[in-house]
N, C-alpha and C positions, 0 to 999 in steps of 0.2 A: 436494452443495453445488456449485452456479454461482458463480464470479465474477463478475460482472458488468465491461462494458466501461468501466466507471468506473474501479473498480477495474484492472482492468490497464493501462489506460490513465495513471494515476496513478504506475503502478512506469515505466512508459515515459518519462513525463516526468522523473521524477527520475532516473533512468540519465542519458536525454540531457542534462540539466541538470550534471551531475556529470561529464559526459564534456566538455562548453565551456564551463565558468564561470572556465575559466582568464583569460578576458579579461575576465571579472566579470559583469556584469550579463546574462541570457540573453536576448533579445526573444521573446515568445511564436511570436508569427510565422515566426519560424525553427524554433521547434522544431515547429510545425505543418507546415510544412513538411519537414519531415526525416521526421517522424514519419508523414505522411500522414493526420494526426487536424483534424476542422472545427478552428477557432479558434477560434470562437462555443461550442464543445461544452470546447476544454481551457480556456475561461475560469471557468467552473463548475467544474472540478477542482481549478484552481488557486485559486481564492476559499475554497473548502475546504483545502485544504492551506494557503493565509497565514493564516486564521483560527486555525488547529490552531499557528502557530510552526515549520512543517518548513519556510513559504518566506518569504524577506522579496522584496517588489516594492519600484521605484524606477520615477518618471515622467518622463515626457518623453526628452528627448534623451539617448543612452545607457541609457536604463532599460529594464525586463527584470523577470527572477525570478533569483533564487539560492537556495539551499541556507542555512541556516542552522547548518549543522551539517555537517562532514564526511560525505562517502558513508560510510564503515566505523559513523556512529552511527547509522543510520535501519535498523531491524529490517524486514524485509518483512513480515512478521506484523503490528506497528504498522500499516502504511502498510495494508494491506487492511482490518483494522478499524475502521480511520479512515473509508476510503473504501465501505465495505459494511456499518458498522453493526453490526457485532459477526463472526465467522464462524462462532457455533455451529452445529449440524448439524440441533438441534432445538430448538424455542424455550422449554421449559423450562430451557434452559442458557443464553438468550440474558442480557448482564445490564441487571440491574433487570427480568427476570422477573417476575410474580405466580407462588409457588409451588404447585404442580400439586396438585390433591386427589387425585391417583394416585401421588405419588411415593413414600408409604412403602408402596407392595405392588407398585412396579412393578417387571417385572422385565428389560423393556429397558434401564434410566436404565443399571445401569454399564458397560452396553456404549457406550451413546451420550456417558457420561464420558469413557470410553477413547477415542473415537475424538475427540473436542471436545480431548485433550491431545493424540493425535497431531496435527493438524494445527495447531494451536497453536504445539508444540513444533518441528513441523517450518518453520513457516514461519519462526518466531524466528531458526534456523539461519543464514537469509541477510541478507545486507544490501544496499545499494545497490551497493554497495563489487563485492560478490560477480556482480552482476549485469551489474558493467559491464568483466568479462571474457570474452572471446570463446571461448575452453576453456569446457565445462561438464563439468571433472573436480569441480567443487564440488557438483554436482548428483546427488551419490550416491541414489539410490530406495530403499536399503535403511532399512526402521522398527523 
C-alpha cells in the first residue's frame, strides 16, 4: 500500500490548519506556504475535504479554511480514506467491490482481512489532535 501525496498532503493541511485557526479563518496561501505544497495542487485537496464537511471556507477579506470540528475528532484513517479512496490492500476488500469468483476457495483472503484490519485499525488510533504534537511518544509501531 502507497499513500499517495494527496493523501498526506491532506493530514498536513489539517495539522497546520489546527495548529492557526486560533485567529479563525486559515488563508490557503499561508499554509502553502508553510507547508511548501503548490497552492494550485492544495486547492483540489481542499474542494475535497469542504465537499466531505471536515472544512468549512469563507471568502474574501479574512476568509480562509477552518476545521469543522475539533482536531481530537478527525480520525487519520478517515481522512486517508477520504483522500485515497478506500485503503484496502487488495481490491476484493475495496468497498462496493464486485465479489470475486475466487473468494469461497481462496486461500490468501483471511490473510489480506487481517492485514486490511491492521491498518485500518491502526490508523483509526490517531487523530489530527495526535499529529499536531511534536513528541512521537504516540507513535507506538507495536501491532
Amino acid at each position: 500500500m502507497l499513500i499517495s501525496t494527496r493523501g498526506r498532503y491532506a493530514l498536513r493541511v489539517l495539522t497546520d490548519m489546527a495548529e492557526h485557526q486560533a485567529a479563525g479563518y486559515v488563508p490557503l496561501k499561508e499554509i502553502a506556504a508553510r507547508q511548501e505544497i503548490s497552492e494550485k495542487y492544495l486547492e483540489s485537496i481542499v474542494k475535497a475535504l469542504v465537499a466531505d464537511g471536515v472544512l468549512v471556507g469563507l471568502r474574501g477579506k479574512g476568509g480562509g479554511y477552518r476545521l469543522v470540528k475539533a482536531p481530537d475528532e478527525y480520525k487519520v484513517g478517515d481522512i486517508l480514506r477520504l483522500m485515497e479512496n478506500g485503503l484496502a490492500p487488495v481490491a476484493c476488500l475495496e468497498d462496493g467491490a464486485q465479489p470475486c469468483q475466487h473468494m469461497a476457495e481462496c486461500r490468501t483472503l483471511p490473510m489480506w482481512r487481517g492485514l486490511n484490519t491492521v491498518i485500518n485499525d491502526y490508523l483509526d488510533k490517531f487523530s489530527i489532535a495526535d499529529l499536531m504534537k511534536r513528541e512521537n511518544d504516540n507513535f507506538d509501531f507495536v501491532i
